[in-house]
C-alpha positions in Angstrom: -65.5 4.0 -6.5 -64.2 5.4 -3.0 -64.2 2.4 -1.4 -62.7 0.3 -4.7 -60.2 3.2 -4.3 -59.3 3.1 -0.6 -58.8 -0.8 -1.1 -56.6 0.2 -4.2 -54.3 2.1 -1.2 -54.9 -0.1 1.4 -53.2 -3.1 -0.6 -50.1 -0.7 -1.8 -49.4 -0.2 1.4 -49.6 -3.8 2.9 -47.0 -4.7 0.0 -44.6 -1.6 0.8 -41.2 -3.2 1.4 -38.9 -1.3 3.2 -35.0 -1.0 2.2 -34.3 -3.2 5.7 -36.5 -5.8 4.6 -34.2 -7.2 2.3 -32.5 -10.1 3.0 -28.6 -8.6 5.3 -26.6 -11.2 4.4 -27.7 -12.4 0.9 -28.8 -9.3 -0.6 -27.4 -5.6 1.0 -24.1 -7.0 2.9 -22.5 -8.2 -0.4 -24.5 -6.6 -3.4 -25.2 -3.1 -1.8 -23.5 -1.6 1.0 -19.9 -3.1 -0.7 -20.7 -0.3 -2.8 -20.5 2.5 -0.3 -17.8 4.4 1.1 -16.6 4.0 4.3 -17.9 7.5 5.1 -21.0 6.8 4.4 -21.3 3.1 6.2 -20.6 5.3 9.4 -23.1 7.9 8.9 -25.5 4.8 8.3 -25.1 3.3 11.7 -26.2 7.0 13.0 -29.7 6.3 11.7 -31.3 4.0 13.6 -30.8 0.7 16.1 -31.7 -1.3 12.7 -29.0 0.5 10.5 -25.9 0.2 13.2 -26.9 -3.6 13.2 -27.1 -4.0 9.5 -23.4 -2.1 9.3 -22.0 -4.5 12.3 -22.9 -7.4 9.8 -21.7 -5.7 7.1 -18.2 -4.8 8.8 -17.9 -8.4 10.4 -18.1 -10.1 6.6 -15.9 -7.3 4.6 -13.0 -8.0 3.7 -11.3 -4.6 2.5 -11.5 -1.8 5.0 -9.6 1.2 3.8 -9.8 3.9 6.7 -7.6 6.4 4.5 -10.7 8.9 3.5 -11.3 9.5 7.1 -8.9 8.6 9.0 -8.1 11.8 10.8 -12.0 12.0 11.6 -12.3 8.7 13.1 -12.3 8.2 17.2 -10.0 5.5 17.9 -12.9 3.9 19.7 -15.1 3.6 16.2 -12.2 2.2 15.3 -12.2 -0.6 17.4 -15.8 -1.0 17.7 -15.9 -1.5 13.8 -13.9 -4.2 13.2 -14.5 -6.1 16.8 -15.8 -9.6 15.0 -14.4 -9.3 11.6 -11.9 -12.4 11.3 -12.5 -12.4 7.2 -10.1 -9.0 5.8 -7.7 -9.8 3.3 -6.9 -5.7 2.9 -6.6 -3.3 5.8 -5.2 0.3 5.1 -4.1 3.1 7.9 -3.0 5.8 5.7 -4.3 8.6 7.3 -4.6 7.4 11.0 -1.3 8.2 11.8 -2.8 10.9 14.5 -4.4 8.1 16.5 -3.7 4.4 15.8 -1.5 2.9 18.3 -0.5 -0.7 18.9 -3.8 -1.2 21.1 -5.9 -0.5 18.4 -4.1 -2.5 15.7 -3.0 -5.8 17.4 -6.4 -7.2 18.5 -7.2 -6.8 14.6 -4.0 -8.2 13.5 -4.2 -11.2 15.8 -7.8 -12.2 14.9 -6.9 -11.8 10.5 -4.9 -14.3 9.4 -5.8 -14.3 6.0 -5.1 -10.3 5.5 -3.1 -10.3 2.3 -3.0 -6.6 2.0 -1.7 -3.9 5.2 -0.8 -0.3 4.6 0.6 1.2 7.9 2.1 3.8 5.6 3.0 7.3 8.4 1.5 5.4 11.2 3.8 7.0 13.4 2.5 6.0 17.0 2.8 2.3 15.9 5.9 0.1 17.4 7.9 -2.7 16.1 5.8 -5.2 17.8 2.6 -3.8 15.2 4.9 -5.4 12.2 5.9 -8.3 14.0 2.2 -9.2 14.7 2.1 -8.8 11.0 4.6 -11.2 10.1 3.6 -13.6 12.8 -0.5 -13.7 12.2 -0.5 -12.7 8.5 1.6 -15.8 6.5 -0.3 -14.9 3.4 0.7 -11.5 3.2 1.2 -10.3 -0.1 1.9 -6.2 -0.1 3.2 -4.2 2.9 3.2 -0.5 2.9 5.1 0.7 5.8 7.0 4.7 4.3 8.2 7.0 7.0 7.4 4.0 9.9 10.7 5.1 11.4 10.0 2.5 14.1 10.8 -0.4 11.6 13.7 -1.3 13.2 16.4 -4.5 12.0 14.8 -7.5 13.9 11.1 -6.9 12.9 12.0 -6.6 9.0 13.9 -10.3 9.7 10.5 -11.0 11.6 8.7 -10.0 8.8 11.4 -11.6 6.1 11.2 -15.7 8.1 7.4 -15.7 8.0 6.0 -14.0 4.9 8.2 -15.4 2.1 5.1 -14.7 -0.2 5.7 -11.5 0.2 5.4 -9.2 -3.4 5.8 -5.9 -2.5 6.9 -3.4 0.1 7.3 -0.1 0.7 10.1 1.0 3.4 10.6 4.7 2.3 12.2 6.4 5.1 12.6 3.7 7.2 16.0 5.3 8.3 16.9 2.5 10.8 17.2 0.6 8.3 20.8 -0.7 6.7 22.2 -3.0 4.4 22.3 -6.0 6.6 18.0 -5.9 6.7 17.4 -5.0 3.3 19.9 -7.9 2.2 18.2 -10.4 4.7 14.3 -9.6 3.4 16.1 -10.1 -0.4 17.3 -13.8 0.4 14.1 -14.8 2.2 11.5 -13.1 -0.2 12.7 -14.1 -3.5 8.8 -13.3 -4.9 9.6 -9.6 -4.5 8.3 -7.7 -7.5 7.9 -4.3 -6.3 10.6 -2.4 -3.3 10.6 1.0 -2.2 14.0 2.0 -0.7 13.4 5.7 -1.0 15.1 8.3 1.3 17.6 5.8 3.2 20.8 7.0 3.2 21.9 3.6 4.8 21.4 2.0 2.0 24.3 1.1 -0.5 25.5 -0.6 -3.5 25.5 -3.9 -1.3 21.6 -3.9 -0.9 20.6 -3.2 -4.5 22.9 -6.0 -5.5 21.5 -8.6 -3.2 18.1 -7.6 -4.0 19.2 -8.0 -7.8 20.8 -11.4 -7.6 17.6 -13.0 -5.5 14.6 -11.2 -7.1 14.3 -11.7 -10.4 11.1 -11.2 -10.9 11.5 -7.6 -9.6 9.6 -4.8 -11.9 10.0 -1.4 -9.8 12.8 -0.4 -7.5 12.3 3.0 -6.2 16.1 4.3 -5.1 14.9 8.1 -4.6 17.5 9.7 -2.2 19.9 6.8 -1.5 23.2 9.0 -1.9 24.9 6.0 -1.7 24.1 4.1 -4.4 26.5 3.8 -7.5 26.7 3.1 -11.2 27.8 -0.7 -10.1 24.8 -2.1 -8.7 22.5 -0.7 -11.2 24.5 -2.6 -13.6 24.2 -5.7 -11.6 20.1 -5.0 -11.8 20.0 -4.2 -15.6 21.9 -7.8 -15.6 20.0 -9.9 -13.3 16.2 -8.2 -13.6 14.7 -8.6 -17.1 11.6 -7.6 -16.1 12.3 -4.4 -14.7 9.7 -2.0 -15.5 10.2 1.2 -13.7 13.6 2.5 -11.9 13.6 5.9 -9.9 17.1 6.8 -9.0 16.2 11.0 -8.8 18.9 12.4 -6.4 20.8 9.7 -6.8 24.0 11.7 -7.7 26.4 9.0 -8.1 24.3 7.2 -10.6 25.4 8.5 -14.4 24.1 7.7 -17.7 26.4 4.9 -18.3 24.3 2.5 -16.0 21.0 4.1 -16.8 21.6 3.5 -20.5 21.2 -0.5 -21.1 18.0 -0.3 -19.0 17.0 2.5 -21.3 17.5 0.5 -24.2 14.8 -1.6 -22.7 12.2 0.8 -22.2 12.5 0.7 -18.4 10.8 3.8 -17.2 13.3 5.9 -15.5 12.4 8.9 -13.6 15.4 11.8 -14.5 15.5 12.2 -18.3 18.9 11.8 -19.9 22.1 14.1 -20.3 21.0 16.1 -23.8 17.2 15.9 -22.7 17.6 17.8 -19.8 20.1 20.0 -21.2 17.2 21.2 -24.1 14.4 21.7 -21.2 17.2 23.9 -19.4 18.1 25.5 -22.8 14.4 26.4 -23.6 13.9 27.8 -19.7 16.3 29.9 -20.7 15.8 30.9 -24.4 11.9 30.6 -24.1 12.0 27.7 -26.8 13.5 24.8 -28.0 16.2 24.8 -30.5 15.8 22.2 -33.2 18.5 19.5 -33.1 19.4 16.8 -35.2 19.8 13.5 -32.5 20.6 11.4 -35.6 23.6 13.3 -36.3 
């Protein structure tokens, strides 16, 4: 019986089959360690010589890297050292990294993904204008750029950005204060497939913009015009008329833009972000009163 037993372990043990065993590229690259945050992929390559050379394969062949639940954590050299032979990312996001990334860090990355679809630069302050026009120059299939409070986007790289990515679907410049009409107006007549613009907190922009964007992208659904002091009741006009498939409108601090342009677009259930006239007159009524007198809208 002992020796029946001991040949009983003996045989468990010779078909043990450890977790690096596996086949990398058919079986843990793309139907395990896709599954894992990025925080733990780097904890991972701490392990062992085995481990950091199953994440290098893993990191080479992915093709989303989202750096944003760690990127104040991360040394700029991990950085680099991640993504030295991946030439396969459709989506690469920064948000987060603004204490570190720089233009040294991000071009080699931009210059070897041409097929990134996806880039989110969002508060990447200690980027330049020659980050972006990498961007426009390496990535033509780009798709959605997020680049709020860049205040380095600057005229020429938007018109960079606006002659080689004409595929381009949405964008995000809030707080790109360089920024005024004559750029905005340019990126509307080159990317006519523009279904989603952030023009948030730009008091350069005007009525002149949101027109132009109106008249070349019809497709758009969300227009985000938070803070533009200088946009009026005529444009939004001209977007209720030219936009049917306008979804969402934020026009909060807009003070210039009344009722009589939010109206129409109300009738359409676009989702508008500041409630109207007699709405917001009952929530101030009921801050006051401590509830809600009943009123008859019908009437």
């Amino acid at each position: 019986m002992s020796y029946q037993g001991s040949s009983v372990t003996q045989a468990v043990h010779s078909c043990r089959c450890d977790l690096l065993d596996l086949p990398w590229e058919d079986i843990l690259v793309p139907h395990i360690l896709c599954y894992l945050p990025i925080q733990h992929l780097v904890s991972l390559q701490r392990v062992s010589k085995q481990f950091h050379s199953l994440i290098q394969v893993y990191l080479a062949n992915c093709r989303t890297f989202d750096l944003s639940p760690i990127g104040p954590s991360i040394p700029k050299e991990a950085f680099c050292s991640m993504l030295k032979d991946n030439k396969v990312l459709h989506s690469l996001s920064l948000q987060n990294c603004s204490d570190w990334v720089t233009d040294k860090e991000l071009l080699p990355v931009i210059g070897q993904n041409q097929h990134l679809q996806r880039v989110d630069m969002s508060g990447c302050a200690w980027l330049t204008r020659h980050s972006l026009v990498a961007v426009s120059l390496s990535c033509m299939h780009l798709q959605h750029l997020g680049l709020a409070h860049c205040e380095w986007v600057d005229s020429l790289s938007l018109r960079s950005l606006a002659d080689h990515c004409r595929g381009l679907e949405s964008i995000d410049l809030t707080a790109c204060r360089q920024l005024k009409d004559d750029a905005i107006c340019y990126l509307a007549k080159k990317c006519l497939k523009l279904r989603s613009l952030s023009l948030a907190v730009n008091a350069n922009v005007t009525d002149e913009s949101v027109e132009e964007v109106a008249k070349n992208c019809r497709g758009l659904e969300q227009l985000d015009l938070t803070g533009c002091l200088r946009v009026r009741n005529q444009s939004i006009r001209t977007l209720a008329e030219y936009c049917p498939k306008l979804q969402s409108l934020k026009v909060n601090h807009c003070h210039n833009v009344t009722e009589s342009s939010l109206d129409p677009l109300r009738k359409r259930n676009v989702v508008i972000d500041v409630e109207p006239p007699l709405q917001r007159a009952l929530v101030l009524l009921q801050d006051v009163l401590g509830f809600a007198p009943f009123i008859n809208l019908q009437i």
